[in-house]
C-alpha positions in Angstrom: -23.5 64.0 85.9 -24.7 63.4 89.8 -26.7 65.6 92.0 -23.0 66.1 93.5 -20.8 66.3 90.3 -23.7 67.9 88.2 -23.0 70.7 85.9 -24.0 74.8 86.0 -24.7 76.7 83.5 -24.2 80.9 84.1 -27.3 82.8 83.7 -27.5 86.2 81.9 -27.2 88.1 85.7 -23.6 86.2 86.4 -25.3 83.3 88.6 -25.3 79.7 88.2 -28.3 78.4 89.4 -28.8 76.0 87.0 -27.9 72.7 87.2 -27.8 70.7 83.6 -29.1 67.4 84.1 -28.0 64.9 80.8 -29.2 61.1 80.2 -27.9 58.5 77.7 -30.6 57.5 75.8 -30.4 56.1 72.2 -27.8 57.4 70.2 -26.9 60.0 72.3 -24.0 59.5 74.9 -21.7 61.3 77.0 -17.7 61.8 78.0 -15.3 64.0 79.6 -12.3 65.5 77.0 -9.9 68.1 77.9 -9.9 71.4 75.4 -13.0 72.2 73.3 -16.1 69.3 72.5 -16.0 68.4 69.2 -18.8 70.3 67.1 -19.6 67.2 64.9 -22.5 65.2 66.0 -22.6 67.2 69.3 -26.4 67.2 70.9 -28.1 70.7 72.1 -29.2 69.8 75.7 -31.5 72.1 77.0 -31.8 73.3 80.9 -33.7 75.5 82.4 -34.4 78.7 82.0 -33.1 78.6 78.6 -29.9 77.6 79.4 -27.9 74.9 76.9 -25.5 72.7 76.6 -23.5 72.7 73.3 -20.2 72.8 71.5 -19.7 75.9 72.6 -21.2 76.3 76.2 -20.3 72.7 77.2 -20.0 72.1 80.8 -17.0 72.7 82.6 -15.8 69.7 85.4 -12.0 69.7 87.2 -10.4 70.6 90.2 -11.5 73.6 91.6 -11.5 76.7 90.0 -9.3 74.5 87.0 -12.6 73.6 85.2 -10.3 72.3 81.8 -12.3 69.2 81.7 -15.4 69.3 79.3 -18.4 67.2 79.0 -19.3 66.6 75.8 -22.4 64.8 74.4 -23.3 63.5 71.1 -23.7 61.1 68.3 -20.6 59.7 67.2 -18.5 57.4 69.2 -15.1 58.5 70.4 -12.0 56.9 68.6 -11.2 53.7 70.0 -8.0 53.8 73.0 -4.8 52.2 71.2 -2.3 52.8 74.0 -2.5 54.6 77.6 0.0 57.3 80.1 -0.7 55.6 83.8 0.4 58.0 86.4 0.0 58.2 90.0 -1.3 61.2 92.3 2.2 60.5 94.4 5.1 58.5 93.5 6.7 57.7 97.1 4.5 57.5 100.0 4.9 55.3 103.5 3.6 52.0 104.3 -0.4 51.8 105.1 -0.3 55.5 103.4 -3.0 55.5 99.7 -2.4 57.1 96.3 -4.7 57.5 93.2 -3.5 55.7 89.7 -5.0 57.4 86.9 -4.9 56.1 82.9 -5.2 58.5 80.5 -5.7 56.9 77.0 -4.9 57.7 73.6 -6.4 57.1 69.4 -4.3 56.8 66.9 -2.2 60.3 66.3 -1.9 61.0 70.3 -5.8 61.9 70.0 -6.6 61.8 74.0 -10.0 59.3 74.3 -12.1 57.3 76.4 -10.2 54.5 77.8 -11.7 50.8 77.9 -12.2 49.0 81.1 -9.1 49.2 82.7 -7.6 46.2 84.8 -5.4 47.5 87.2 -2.5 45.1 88.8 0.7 45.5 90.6 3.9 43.7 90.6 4.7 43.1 94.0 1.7 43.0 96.2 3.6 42.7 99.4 5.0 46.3 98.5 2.2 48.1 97.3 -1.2 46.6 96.2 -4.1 48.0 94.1 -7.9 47.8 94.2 -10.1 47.9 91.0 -10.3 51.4 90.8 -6.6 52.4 90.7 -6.4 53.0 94.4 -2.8 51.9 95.7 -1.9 51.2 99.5 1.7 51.0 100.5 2.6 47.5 102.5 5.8 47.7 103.3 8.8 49.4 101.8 10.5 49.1 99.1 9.6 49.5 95.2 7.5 48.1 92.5 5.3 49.1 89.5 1.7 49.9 89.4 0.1 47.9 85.9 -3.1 48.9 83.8 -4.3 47.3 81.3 -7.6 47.1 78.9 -9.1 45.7 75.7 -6.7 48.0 72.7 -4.5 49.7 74.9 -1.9 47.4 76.4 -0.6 47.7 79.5 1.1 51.1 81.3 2.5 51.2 84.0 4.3 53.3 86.9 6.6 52.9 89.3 6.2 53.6 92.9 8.2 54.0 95.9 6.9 52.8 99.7 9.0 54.1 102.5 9.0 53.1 106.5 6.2 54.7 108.0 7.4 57.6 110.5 4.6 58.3 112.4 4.2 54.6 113.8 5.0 54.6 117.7 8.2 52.5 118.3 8.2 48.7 118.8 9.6 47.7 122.2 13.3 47.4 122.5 13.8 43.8 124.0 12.3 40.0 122.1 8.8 40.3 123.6 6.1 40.0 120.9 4.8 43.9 119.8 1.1 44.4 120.6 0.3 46.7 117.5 1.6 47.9 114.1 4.6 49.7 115.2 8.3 50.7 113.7 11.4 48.5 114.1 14.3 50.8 113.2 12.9 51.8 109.9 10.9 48.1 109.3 7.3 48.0 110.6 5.9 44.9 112.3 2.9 43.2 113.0 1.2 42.6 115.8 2.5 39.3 117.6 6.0 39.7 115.6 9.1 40.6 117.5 12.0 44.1 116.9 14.5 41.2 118.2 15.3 37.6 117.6 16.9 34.5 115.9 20.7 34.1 116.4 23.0 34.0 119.6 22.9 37.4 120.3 19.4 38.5 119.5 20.4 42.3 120.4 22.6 42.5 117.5 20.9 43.6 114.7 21.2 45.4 111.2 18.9 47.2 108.5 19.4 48.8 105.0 18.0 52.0 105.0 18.0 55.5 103.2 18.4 54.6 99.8 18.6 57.3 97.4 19.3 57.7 93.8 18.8 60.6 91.7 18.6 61.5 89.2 16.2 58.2 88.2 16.4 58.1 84.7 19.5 57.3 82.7 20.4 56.6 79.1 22.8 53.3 77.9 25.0 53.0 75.3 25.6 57.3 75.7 28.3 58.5 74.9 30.5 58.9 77.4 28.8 56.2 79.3 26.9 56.7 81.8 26.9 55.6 85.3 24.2 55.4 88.5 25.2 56.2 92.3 23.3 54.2 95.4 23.6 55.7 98.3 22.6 54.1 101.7 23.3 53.6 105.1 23.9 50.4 106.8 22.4 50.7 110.6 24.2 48.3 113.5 22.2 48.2 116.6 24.9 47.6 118.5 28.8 46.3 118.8 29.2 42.5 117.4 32.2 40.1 117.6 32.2 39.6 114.0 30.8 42.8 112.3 31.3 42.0 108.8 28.2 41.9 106.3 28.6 41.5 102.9 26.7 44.2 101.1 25.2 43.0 97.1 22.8 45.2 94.7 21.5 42.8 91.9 19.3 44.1 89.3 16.5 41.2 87.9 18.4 39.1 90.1 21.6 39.5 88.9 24.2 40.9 91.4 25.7 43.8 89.8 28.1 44.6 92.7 29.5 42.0 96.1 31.6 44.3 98.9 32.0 43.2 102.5 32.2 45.8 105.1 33.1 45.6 108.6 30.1 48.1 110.2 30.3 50.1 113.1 27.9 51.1 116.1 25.1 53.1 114.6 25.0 54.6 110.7 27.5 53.5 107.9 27.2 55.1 105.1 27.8 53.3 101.7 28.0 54.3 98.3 27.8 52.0 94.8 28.8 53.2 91.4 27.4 50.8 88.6 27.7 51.3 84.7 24.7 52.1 83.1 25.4 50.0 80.1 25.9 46.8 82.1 22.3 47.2 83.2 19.7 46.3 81.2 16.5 48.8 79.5 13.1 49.8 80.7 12.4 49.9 84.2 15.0 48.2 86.2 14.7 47.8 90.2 18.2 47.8 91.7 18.1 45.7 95.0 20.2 46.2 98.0 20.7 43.6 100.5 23.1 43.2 103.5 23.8 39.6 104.1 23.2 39.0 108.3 25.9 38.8 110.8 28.0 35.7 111.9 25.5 33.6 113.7 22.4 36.0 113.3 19.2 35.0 111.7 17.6 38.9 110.9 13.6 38.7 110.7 13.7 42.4 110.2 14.2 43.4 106.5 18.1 44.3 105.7 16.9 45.7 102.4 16.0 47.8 100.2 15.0 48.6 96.8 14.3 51.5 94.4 13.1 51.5 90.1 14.8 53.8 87.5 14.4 54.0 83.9 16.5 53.4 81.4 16.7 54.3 78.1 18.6 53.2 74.9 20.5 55.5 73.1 19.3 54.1 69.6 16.0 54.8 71.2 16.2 58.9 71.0 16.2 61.2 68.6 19.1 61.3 65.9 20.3 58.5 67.4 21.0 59.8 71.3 24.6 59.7 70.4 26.3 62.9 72.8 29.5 62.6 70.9 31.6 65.9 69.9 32.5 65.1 66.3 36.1 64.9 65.7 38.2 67.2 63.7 40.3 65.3 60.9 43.7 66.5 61.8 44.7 67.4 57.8 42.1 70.2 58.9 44.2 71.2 62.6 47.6 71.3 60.4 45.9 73.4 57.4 44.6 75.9 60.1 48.1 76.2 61.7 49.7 77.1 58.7 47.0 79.7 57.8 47.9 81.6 60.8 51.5 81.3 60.5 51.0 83.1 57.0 48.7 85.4 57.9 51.2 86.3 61.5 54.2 86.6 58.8 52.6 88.9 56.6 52.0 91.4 59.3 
């Protein structure tokens, strides 16, 4: 409780000019819970006018007008955090674009408590990177997972998904160094980095852009077995002598599928159909990458990436099996001749 993020208490006429003002002294300490305060050990603080702070009148704090967040003060220590749910206030956002990771942790029996000092990380720092208090900046796209982690609890994370910023102006169109942060046909650059370059023919040029896969969560070992769809597009600046690229999505760096494609002027759309069961569980970032053109050296990414989840069938509930149980067929002929009887006795 702040002079900003202080509490009110409603006064007999409807108002709430009272502002509950609570220190940790002693024994006495305070948290935020969701649903009702516990009424063991909870401390009567008084405000003024007559106003309290209890079990019952606790103070309200959320989002506004939500107010499902309670304050509660007391005695007894919370139960101490044994695992943690680490989510994120958006999942996909563009590069130099921020989001808010937030843990919420957990006692023993799913009892929602105060979480430890959380240390947050995040796997690929060139993608997206993380400050100390959970804030997360996209770099530059592609995907990777957001980590927290504290004394008790583990580590959680979250995956997260930075795309090619669209509202950066457009980097010059020839090999002359850019000035600013601007966008190279869906890749943004640095100041003093060029759109164009390496190679023979430093106007020929490709990128991997427009990944999508949906659904993002998928379960091996199912029966019937399961399979995920990539879909992407190719881009070719412009005509090449030798347009062929060779076209690989690995998964833990283990190329999953290899197809060479002869591209076109503009857009070519792909699409890549891998067995779920081939992959392996958890989160799993599929990677796709289009190898350059004859006598090209790319500086521009020609790739992309994007994290599912995958879960084992053994893993669900009665098994996860989706099977349709079969019908012996002593049981298909004794039903046959059942009707036959009943057909001849009419």
């Amino acid at each position: 409780l702040s002079d900003t993020t202080n509490a009110h208490v409603q006064t007999p006429d409807g108002s709430y000019p009272v502002a509950v003002s609570i220190s940790n002294g002693g024994t006495t300490f305070c948290y935020t819970i969701p649903g009702e305060c516990p009424e063991i050990g909870i401390a009567s603080i008084s405000g003024q006018q007559g106003a309290t702070v209890n079990s019952v009148t606790n103070a309200h704090i959320a989002e506004y007008n939500t107010y499902n967040t309670k304050i509660c003060c007391g005695t007894l220590p919370p139960e101490p955090a044994t695992g943690c749910i680490l989510t994120l206030a958006e999942t996909i956002i563009e590069e130099t674009q921020t989001t808010q990771a937030t843990a919420i942790c957990y006692a023993e029996g799913e009892i929602e408590t105060i979480c430890p000092t959380l240390t947050f990380s995040s796997d690929a720092t060139a993608i997206a990177s993380v400050d100390a208090t959970g804030l997360v900046t996209g770099n530059t796209a592609g995907s990777t997972n957001i980590n927290a982690a504290g004394t008790g609890i583990g580590t959680c994370s979250t995956a997260i998904t930075v795309e090619t910023s669209t509202t950066l102006q457009t980097c010059p169109d020839d090999e002359s160094p850019t000035e600013v942060v601007c966008n190279c046909f869906g890749s943004t650059l640095l100041p003093g980095e060029t759109c164009f370059g390496g190679g023979a023919g430093t106007e020929d040029f490709i990128l991997v852009k427009d990944l999508v896969i949906d659904p993002t969560e998928y379960i091996r070992n199912a029966d019937p077995a399961q399979t995920v769809t990539l879909n992407f597009n190719v881009y070719l600046k412009e005509p090449h002598a030798s347009p062929a690229t060779t076209i690989t999505v690995s998964a833990g760096g283990t190329t999953m599928n290899s197809n060479s494609v002869s591209l076109t002027e503009g857009d070519n759309l792909q699409e890549v159909t891998l067995n779920v069961d081939d992959l392996s569980g958890g989160l799993v970032t599929l990677v796709v990458n289009a190898s350059p053109l004859s006598g090209e050296n790319h500086l521009v990414n020609n790739s992309a990436s994007r994290t599912i989840t995958i879960v084992d069938a053994g893993d669900l509930p009665g098994g996860g099996t989706t099977a349709t149980p079969e019908i012996p067929p002593i049981f298909i002929v004794f039903i046959a001749l059942t009707v036959i009887l009943l057909l001849a006795r009419e």
